[in-house]
N, CA, C and O atoms as a GROMACS GRO file, in nm:
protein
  240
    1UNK      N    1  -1.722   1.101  -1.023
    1UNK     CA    2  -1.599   1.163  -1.063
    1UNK      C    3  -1.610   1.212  -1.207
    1UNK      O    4  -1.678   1.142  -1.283
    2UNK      N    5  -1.540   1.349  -1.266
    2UNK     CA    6  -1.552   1.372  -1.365
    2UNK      C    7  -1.460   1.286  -1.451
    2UNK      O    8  -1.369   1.216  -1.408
    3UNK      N    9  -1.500   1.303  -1.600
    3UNK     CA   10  -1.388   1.261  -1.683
    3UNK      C   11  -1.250   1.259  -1.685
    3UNK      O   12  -1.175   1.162  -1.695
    4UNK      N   13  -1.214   1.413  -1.672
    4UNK     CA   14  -1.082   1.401  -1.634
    4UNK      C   15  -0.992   1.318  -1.501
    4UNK      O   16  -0.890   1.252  -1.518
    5UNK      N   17  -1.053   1.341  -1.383
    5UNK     CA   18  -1.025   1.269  -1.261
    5UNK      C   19  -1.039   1.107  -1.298
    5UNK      O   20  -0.946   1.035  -1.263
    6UNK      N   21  -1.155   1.046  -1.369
    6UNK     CA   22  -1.126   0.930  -1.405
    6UNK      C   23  -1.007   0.849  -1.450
    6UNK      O   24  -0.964   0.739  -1.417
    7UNK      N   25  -0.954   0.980  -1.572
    7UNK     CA   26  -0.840   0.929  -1.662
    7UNK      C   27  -0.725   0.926  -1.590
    7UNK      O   28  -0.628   0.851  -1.605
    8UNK      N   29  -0.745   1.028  -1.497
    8UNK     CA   30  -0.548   1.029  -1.435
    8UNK      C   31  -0.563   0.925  -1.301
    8UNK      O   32  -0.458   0.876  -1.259
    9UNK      N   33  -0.664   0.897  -1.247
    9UNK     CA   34  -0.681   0.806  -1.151
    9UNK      C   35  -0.641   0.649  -1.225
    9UNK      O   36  -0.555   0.574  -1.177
   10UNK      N   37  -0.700   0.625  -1.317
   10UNK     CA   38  -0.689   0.512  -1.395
   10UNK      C   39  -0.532   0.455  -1.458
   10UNK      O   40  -0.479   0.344  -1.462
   11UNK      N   41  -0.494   0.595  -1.503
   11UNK     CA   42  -0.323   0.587  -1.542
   11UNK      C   43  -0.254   0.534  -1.372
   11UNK      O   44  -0.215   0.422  -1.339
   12UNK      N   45  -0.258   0.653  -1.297
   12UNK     CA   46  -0.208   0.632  -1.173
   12UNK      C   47  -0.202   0.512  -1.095
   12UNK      O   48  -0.121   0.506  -1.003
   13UNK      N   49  -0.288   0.402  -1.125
   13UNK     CA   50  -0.353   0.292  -1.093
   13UNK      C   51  -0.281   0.146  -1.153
   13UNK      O   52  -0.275   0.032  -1.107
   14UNK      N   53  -0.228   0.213  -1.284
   14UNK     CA   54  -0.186   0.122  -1.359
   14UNK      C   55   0.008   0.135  -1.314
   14UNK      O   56   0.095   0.050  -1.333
   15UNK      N   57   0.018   0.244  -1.264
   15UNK     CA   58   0.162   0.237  -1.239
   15UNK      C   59   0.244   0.390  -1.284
   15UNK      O   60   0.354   0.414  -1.234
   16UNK      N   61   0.189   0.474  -1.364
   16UNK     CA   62   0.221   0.564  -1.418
   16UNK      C   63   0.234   0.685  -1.323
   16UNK      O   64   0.140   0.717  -1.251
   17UNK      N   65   0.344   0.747  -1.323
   17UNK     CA   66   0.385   0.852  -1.228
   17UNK      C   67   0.299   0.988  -1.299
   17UNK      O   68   0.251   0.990  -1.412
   18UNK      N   69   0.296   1.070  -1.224
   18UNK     CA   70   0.226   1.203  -1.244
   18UNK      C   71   0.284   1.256  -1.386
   18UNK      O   72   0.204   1.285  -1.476
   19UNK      N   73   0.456   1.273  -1.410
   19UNK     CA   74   0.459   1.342  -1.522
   19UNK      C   75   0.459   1.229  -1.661
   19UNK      O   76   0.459   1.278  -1.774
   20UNK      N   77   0.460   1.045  -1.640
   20UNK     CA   78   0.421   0.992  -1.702
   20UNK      C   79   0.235   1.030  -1.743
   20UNK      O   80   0.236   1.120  -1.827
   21UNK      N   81   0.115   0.997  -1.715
   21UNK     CA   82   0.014   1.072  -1.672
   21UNK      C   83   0.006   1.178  -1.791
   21UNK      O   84  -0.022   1.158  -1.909
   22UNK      N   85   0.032   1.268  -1.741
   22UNK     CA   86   0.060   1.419  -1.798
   22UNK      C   87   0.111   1.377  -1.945
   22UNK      O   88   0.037   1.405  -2.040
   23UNK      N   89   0.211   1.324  -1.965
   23UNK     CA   90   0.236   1.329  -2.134
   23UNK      C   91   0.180   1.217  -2.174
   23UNK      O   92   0.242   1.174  -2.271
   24UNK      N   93   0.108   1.163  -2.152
   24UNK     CA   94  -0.032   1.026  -2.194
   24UNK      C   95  -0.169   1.139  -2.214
   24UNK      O   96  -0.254   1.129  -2.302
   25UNK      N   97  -0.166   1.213  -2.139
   25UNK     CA   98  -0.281   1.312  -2.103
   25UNK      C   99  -0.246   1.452  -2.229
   25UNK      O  100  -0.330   1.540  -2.249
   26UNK      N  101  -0.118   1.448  -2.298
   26UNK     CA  102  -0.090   1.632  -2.266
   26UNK      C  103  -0.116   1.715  -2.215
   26UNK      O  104  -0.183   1.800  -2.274
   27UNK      N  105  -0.082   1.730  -2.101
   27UNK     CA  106  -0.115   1.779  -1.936
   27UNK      C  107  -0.011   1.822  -1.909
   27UNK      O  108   0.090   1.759  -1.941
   28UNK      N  109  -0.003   1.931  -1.848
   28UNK     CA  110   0.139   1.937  -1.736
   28UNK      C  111   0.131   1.884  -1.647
   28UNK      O  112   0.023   1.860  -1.593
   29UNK      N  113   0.303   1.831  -1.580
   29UNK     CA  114   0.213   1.756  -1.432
   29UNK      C  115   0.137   1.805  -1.320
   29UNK      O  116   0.072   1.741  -1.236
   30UNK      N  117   0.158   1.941  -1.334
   30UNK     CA  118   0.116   2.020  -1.237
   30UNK      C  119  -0.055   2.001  -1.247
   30UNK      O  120  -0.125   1.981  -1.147
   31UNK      N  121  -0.110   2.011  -1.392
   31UNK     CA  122  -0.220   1.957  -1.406
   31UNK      C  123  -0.298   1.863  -1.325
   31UNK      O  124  -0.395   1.872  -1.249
   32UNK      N  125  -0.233   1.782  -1.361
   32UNK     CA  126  -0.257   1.657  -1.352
   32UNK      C  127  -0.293   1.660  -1.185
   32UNK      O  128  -0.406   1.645  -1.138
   33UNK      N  129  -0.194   1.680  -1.126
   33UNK     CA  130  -0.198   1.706  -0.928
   33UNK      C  131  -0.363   1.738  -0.945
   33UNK      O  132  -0.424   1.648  -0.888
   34UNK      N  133  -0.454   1.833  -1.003
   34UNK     CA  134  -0.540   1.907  -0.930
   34UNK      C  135  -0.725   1.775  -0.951
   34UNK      O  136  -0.824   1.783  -0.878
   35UNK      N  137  -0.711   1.700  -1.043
   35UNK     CA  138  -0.794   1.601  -1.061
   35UNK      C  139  -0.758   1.482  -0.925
   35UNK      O  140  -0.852   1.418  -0.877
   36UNK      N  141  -0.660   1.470  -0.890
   36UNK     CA  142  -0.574   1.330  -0.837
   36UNK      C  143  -0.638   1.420  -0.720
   36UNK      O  144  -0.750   1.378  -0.695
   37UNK      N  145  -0.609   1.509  -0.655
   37UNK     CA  146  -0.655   1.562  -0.581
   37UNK      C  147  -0.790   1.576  -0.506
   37UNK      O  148  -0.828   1.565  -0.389
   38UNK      N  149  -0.847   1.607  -0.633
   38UNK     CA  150  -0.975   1.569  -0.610
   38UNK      C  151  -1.060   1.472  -0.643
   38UNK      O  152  -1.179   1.491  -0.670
   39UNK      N  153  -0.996   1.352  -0.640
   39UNK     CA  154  -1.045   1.264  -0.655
   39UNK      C  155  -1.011   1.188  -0.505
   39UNK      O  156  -1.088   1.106  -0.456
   40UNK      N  157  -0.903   1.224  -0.450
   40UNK     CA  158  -0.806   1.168  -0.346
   40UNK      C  159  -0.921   1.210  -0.246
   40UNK      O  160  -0.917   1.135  -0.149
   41UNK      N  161  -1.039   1.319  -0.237
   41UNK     CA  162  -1.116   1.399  -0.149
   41UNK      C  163  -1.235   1.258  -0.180
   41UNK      O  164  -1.256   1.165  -0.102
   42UNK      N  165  -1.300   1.280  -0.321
   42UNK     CA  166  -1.419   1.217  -0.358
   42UNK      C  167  -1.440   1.096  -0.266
   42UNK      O  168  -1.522   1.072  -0.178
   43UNK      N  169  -1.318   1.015  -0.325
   43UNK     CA  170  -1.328   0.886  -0.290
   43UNK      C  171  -1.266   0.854  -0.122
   43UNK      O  172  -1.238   0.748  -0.066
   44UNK      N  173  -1.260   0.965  -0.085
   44UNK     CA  174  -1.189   0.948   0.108
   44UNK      C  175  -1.092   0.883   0.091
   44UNK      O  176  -1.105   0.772   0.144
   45UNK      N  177  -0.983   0.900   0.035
   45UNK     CA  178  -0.835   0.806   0.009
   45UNK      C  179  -0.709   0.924   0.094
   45UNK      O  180  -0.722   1.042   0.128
   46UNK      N  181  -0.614   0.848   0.105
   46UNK     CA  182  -0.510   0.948   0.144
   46UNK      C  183  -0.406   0.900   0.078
   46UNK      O  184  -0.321   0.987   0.095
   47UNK      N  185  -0.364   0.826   0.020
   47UNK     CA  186  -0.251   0.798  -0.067
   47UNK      C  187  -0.265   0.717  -0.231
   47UNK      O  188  -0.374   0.690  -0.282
   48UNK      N  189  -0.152   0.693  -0.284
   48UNK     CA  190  -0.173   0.637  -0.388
   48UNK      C  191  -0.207   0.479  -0.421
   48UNK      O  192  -0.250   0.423  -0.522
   49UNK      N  193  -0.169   0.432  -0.290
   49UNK     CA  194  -0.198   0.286  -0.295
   49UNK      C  195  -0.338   0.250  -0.258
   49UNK      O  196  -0.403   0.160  -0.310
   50UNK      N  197  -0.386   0.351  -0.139
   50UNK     CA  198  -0.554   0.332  -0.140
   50UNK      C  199  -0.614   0.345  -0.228
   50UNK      O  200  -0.697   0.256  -0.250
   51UNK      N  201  -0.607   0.462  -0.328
   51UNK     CA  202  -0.653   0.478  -0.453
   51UNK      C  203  -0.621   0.353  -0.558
   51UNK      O  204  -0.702   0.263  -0.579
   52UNK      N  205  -0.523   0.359  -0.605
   52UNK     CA  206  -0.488   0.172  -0.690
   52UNK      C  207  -0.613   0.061  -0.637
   52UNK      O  208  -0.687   0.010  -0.720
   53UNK      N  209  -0.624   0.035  -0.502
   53UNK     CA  210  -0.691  -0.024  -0.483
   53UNK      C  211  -0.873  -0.074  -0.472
   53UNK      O  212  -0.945  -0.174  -0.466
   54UNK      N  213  -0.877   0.098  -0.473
   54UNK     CA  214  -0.990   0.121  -0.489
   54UNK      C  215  -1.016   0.138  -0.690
   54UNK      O  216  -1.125   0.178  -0.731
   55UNK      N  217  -0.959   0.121  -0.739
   55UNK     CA  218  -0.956   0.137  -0.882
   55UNK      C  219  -0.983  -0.055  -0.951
   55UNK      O  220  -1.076  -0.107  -1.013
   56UNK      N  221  -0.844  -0.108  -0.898
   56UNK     CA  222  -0.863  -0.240  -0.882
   56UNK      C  223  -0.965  -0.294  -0.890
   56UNK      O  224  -1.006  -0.360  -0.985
   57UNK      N  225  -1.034  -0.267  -0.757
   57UNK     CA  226  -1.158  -0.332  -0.748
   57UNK      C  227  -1.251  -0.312  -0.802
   57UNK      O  228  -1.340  -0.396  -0.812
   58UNK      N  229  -1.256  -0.214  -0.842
   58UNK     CA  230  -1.369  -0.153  -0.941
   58UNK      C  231  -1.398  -0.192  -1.080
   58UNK      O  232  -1.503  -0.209  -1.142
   59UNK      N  233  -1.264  -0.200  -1.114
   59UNK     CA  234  -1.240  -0.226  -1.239
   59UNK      C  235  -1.242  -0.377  -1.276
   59UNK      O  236  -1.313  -0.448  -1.346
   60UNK      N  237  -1.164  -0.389  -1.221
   60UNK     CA  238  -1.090  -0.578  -1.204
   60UNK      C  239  -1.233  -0.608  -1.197
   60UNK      O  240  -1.271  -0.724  -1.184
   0.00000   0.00000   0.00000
């Protein structure tokens, strides 16, 4: 995953909504959608809680 996709995956993970995200980032949220996105592809996830979890574990 690139840098950017890291960072908004990681916020997202922690609890932070897209336009929270975005002004942590200075991002628009619209931004922000196109990393989450493709990260949502990378890692074969379909929602936000698979992703959290897969972050979790990684991290944790």
């Amino acid at each position: 995953m690139t840098a950017s996709e890291l960072q908004v995956v990681r916020l997202l993970a922690q609890g932070a909504t897209n336009r929270q995200a975005a002004e942590q980032l200075f991002l628009s949220p619209h931004t922000v959608n196109t990393p989450l996105r493709h990260a949502y592809s990378k890692l074969d996830v379909n929602s936000r809680v698979e992703l959290t979890r897969l972050v979790l574990a990684h991290d944790g």
